[in-house]
N, C-alpha and C positions, 0 to 999 in steps of 0.2 A: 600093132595095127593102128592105121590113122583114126583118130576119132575116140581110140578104146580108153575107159578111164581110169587115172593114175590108182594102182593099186594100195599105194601107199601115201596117204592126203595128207600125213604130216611132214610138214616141211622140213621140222629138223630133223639136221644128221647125228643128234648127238642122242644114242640112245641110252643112256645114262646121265639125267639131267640133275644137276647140285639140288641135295635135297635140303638144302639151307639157302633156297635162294633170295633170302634177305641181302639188301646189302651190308656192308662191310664199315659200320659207321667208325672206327678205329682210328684220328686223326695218325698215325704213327704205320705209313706204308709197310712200314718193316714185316717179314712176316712171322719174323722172330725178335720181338724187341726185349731191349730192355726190364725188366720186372720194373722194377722200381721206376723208371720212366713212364710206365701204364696209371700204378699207381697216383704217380704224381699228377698226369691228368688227367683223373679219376676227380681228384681233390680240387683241383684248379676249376674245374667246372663249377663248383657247386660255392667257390671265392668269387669266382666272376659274377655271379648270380647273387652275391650278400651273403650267404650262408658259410657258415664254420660248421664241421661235422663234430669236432669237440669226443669222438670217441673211438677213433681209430687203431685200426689191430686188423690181424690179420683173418682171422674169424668173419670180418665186414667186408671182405673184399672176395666176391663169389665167381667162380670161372665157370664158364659153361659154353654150349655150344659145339657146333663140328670144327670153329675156329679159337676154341678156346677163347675165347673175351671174356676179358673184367668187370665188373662191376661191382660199385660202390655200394653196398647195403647198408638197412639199420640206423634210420633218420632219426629215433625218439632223444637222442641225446644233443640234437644238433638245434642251433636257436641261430637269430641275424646277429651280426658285425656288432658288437657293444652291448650285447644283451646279456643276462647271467647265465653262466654257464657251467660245466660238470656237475649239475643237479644228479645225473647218473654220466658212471667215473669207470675207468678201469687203470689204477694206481702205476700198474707195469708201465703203461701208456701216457701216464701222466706226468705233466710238468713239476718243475717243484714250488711252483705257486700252489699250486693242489695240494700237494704234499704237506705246505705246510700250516695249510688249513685244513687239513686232517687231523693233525697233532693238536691243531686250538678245539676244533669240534670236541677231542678226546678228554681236553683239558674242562670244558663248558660242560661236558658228561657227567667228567669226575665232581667237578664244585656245585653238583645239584642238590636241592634238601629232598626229603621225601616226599614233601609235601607239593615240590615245584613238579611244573609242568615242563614235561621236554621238546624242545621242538626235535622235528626229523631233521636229518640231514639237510636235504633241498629247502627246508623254509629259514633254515638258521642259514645257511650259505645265503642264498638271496637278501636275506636283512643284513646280514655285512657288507654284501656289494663288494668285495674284493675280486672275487672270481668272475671276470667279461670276455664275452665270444672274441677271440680273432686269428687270423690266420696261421699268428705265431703257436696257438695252441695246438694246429692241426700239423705245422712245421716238426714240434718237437713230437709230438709223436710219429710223423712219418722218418724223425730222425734215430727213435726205439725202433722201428719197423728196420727200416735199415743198418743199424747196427745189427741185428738178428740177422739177416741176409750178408755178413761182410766178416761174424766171425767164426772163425774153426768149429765149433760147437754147435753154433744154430741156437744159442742160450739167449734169454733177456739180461738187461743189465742187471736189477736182482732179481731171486729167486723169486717165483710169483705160484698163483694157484693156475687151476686151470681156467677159471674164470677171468685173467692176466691180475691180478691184486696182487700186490708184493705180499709176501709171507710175515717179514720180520719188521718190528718193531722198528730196528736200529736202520736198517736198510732206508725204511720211512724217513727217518731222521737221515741222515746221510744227505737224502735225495731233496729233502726240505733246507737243510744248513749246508751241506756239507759237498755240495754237487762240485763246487769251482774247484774244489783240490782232489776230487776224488775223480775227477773226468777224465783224466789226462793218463791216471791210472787204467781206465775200466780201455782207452782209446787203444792200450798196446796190447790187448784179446782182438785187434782186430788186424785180420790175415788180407781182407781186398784192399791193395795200397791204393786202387782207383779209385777206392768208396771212402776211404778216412779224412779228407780234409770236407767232402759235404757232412758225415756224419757228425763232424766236429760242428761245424758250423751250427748242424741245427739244433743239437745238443746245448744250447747257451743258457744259463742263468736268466741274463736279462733278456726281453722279450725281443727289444730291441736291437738287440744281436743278432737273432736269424736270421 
């Protein structure tokens, strides 16, 4: 009837409206990407910004939402570009600059009197200054994160706890001295032939290499 009022004053026709109507901040269109390509701009964010997260794993990386999204968690271990770093460490994930100042820490343990005072970890690390924030530290761990994504097993390069800490003593050693001959080894556990030559790549010795 002319005049009579719309029964129905809402406009839309969409009677089931997204109940996650944030948008879609995801630089990566795809609606199925990559993993490891999420991750990596997960990481890249927070390099652009100065920051090194220095403790990367998969435990830090939290999915949620109706769109499933990543994000990066778990800053306490992260410091700027040139700053000291792996104050808190998780070995699986570590480089073998880390590694092989574990082994002196163990060593500086062992050669204490009774009498001496021990420093912790984080204060004896920082007075050496060997250990400093930079990208390459968060490269080679996103390059343990990816090997795990790339072989048959779904394993770490070595055994770890579940806290990601390598278990074995020698593994430590290995991964401190012994990484450049042992690499090339741990490389043929890996099944994604599309994923072995980055994997390789981040996996380096020298920093410099990444």
């Amino acid at each position: 009837r002319q005049g009579a009022a719309n029964p129905n004053p809402n406009p839309n026709p969409n009677p089931n409206p997204d109940p996650d109507p944030k948008p879609n901040h995801n630089p990566n269109p795809n609606p199925n990407p990559n993993p490891g390509q999420v991750l990596l701009e997960c990481v890249q964010v927070l390099h652009l910004h100065g920051f090194v997260h220095n403790d990367l794993k998969w435990t830090h990386f939290l999915q949620f939402g109706v769109r499933n999204q990543i994000k990066l968690i778990d800053f306490d271990a992260s410091a700027r570009h040139g700053a000291p770093c792996h104050l808190k460490y998780s070995s699986a994930f570590a480089p073998p600059q880390l590694a092989a100042e574990l082994l002196e820490y163990e060593g500086y343990e062992a050669g204490l009197a009774d009498s001496d005072e021990q420093l912790k970890w984080a204060e004896w690390s920082k007075a050496r200054g060997n250990l400093k924030a930079s990208p390459q530290v968060d490269i080679w761990a996103f390059g343990a994160l990816a090997f795990k994504m790339a072989v048959k097993d779904g394993a770490s390069i070595f055994h770890s706890t579940e806290a990601d800490n390598i278990v074995k003593r020698e593994d430590l050693e290995t991964l401190a001295y012994g990484w450049e001959q042992r690499k090339l080894v741990e490389m043929k556990r890996v099944v994604w032939v599309d994923a072995a030559d980055l994997v390789l790549k981040c996996l380096q010795t020298d920093p410099a290499r990444r």
